[in-house]
TORLUM-78719 format. One record per residue (C-alpha): x, z, y. Coordinates in Angstrom, 2 decimals. Last residue first. Example, Ala and Ser with C-alpha at 12.3 -4.5 7.8 and 13.67 -1.06 7.14 Angstrom:
BEGIN
REC        xx        zz        yy
REC     13.67      7.14     -1.06
REC     12.30      7.80     -4.50
END
This chain:
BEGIN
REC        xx        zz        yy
REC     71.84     48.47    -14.08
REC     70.29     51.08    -11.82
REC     68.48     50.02     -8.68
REC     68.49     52.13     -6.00
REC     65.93     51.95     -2.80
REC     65.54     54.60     -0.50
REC     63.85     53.70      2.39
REC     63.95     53.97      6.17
REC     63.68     55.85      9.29
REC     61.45     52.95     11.14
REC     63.03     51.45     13.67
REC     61.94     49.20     17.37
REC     63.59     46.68     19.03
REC     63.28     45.89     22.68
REC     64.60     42.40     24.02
REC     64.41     42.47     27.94
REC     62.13     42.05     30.00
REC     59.32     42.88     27.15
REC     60.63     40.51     24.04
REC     59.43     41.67     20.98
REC     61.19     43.81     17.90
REC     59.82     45.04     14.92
REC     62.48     46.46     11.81
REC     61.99     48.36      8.98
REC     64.60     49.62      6.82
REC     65.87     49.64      3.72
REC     68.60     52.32      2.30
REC     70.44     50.44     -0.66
REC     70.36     49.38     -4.21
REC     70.02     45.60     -3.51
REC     73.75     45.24     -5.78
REC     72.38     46.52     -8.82
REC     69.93     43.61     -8.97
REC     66.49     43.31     -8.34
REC     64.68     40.34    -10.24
REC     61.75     40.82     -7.69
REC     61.09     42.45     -4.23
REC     58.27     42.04     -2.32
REC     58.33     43.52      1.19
REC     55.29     43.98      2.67
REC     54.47     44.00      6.74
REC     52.20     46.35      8.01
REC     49.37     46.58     10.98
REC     46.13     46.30      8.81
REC     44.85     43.61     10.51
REC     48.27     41.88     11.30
REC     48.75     41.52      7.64
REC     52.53     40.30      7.66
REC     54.43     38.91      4.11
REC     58.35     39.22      3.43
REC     59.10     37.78     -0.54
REC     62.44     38.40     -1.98
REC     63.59     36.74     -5.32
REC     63.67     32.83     -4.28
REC     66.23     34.15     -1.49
REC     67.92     37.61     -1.58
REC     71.63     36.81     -1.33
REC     70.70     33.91      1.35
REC     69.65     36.36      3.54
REC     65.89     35.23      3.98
REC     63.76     33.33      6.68
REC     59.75     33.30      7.48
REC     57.52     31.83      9.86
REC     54.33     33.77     10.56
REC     54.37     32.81     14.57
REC     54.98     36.79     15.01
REC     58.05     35.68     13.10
REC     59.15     37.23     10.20
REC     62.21     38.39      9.00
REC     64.11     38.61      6.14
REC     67.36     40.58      4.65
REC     69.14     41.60      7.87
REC     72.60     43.37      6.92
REC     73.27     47.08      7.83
REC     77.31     47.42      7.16
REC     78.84     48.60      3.99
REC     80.06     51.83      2.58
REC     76.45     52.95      1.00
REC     74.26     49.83      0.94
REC     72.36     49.67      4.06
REC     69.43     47.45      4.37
REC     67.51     45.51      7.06
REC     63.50     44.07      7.05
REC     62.19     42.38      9.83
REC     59.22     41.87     12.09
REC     58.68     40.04     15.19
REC     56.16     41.67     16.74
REC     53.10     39.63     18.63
REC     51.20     40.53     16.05
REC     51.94     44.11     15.42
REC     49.24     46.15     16.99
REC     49.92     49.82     16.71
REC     51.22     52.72     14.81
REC     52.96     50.30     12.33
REC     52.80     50.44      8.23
REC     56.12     49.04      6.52
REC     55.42     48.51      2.71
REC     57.53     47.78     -0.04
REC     56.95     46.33     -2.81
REC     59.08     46.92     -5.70
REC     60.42     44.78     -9.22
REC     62.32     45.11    -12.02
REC     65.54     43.11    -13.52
REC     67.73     45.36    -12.99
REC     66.09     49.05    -13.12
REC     64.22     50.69    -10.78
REC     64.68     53.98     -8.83
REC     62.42     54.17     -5.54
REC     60.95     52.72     -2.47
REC     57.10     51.91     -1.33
REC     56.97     53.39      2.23
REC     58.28     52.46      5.46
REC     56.67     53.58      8.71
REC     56.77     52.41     12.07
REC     56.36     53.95     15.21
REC     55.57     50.97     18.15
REC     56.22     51.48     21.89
END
């Protein structure tokens, strides 16, 4: 089992930036890792993952401005966000998951992220 930490969120406005940071109890490599958000009212939507292979992919609303990066070493995963928008103001949320019989996924309790406009 993995805890995992998110850290790095705050009040920003259009235009700005934030890195988040997810920081993991325990070895992480062979983790798939993903970031989620939940804007208030709406559904938790995947924004990127990355593979324990070090592949990446994006919701298309947060491609060429979102950047997900892995440092196995130091456990974490990084979220770099640029050119936010009103509409990324949301709760985000860390995600690892790995394959163990069964698919097992893994949550850390999240961060606040608003943008004002």
């Amino acid at each position: 089992q993995v805890q995992l930490v998110e850290s790095g969120g705050g009040l920003v406005q259009a235009g700005g930036s934030l890195r988040l940071s997810c920081a993991a109890s325990g070895d992480i490599w062979t983790y798939n890792m993903a970031w989620y958000r939940t804007a208030p009212g709406k559904q938790r939507e995947l924004v990127s993952r990355i593979f324990s292979t070090g592949s990446t992919n994006y919701a298309d609303s947060v491609e060429g401005r979102f950047t997900m990066s892995r440092d196995n070493a130091k456990n974490t995963v990084y979220l770099q966000m640029n050119s936010l928008k009103f509409e990324d103001t949301a709760v985000y949320s860390c995600n690892a998951q790995k394959f163990q019989a069964s698919w097992r996924n893994y949550w850390g309790q999240g961060t606040q992220v608003t943008v004002s406009s």
